[in-house]
N, C-alpha and C positions, 0 to 999 in steps of 0.2 A: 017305623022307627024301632030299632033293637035297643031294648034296656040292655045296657050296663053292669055288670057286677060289681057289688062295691067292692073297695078294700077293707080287708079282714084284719083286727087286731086278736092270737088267739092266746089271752090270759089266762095266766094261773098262778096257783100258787101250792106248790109240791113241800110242805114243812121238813124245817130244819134242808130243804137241798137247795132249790132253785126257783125264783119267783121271777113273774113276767107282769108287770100292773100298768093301766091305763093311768098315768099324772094330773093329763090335762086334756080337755076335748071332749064334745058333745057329739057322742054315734048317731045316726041315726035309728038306729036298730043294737039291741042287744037281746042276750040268750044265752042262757047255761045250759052246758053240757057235760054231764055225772063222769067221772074217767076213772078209772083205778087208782083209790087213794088222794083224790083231788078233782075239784070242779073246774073246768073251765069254761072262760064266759068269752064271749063271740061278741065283738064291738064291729059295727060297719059302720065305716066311710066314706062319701061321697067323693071324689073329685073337687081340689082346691080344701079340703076339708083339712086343717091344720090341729095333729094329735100330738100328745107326748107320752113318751113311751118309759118306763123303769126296769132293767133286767139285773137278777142278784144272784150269785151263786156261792154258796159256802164252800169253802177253804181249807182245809186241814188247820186245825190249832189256832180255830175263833179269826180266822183272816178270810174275809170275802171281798168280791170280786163285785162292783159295779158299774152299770151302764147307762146312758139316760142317752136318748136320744129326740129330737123336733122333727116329726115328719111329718108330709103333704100326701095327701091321699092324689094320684094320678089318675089319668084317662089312662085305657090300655096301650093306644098308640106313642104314648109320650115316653121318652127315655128315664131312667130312673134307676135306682139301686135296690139292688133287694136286703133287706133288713130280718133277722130270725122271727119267729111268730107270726112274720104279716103275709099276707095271701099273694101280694102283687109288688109291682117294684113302686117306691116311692121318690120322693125329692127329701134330701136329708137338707134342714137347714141350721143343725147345731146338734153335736156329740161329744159326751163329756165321757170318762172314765176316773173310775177312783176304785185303788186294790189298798187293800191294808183293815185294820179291825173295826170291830162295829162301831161308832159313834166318835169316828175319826174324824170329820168336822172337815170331809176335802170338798171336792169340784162336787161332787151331785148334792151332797148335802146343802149347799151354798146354795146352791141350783133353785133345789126344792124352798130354800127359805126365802127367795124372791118370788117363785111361784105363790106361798102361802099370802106374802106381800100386796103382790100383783090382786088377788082373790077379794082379799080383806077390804082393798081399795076400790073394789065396787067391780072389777074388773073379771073380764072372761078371756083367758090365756088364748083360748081357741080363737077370738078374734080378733088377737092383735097383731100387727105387721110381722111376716117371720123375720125381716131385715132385724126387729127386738130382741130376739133371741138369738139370730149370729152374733149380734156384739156383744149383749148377757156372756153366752158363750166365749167369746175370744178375750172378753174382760177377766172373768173366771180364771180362764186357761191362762191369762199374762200375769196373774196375780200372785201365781201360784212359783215359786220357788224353790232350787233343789238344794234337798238337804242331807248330806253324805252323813252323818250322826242318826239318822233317824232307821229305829231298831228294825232291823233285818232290811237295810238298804242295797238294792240292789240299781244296775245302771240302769238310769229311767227314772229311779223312784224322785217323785216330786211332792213335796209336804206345806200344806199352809201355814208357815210360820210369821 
């Protein structure tokens, strides 16, 4: 029988530029690795193994750029998407996006304070139904409102008012 290679989460966190953090999910295996100017640590996944992922990037003039996304760690033969940092393709089951300044109160942030929620409640993110987090996610996304006044709005921009 041929082992497997799991899927790979590869975190970091590059100050002041661009961060990649594990949210939620228990690796099986983890490991840092020393890199120029920042550590990154190596999360492995099993297959059926449900993680969540945070990506940030800073922005010219205190405005960044984030990402959160629910993925499934895959078998190699199964169809899937590929996602930045991760080693293999996965199953995306909820992706949120929020651009605009730090402690803007959008869709991830919202995110993360169910997650905290979810925690508090005895609960482990990694093994709850992902069908939880599509609707989490689509609830978020419908809740959310466009707001032509909101400073430096460009088309698209969407703000939780």
């Amino acid at each position: 029988m041929k082992l497997q290679a799991p899927t790979q989460l590869f975190a970091y966190d590059q100050p002041g530029r661009r961060i990649c953090r594990l949210c939620f999910g228990t690796p099986i295996k983890e490991r840092q690795v020393r890199r120029p100017g920042y550590v990154e640590t190596i999360h492995d996944f099993l297959p059926t193994q449900l993680f969540g992922v945070v990506w940030w990037n800073r922005r010219c003039e205190g405005q960044q750029h984030r990402m959160l996304a629910v993925l499934e760690a895959l078998e190699p033969s199964k169809l899937g998407t590929r996602m930045p940092d991760i080693s293999a393709k996965v199953l995306v089951h909820a992706m949120l996006q929020q651009e605009g300044p730090a402690g803007h109160d959008g869709a991830i942030d919202r995110f993360l304070l169910l997650l905290e929620q979810i925690r508090d409640s005895g609960s482990e993110p990694g093994k709850l139904p992902p069908v939880l987090f599509q609707m989490i996610g689509h609830q978020i996304q419908l809740s959310q409102r466009y707001n032509p006044r909101a400073a430096n709005a460009l088309p698209g921009h969407w703000s939780l008012n």
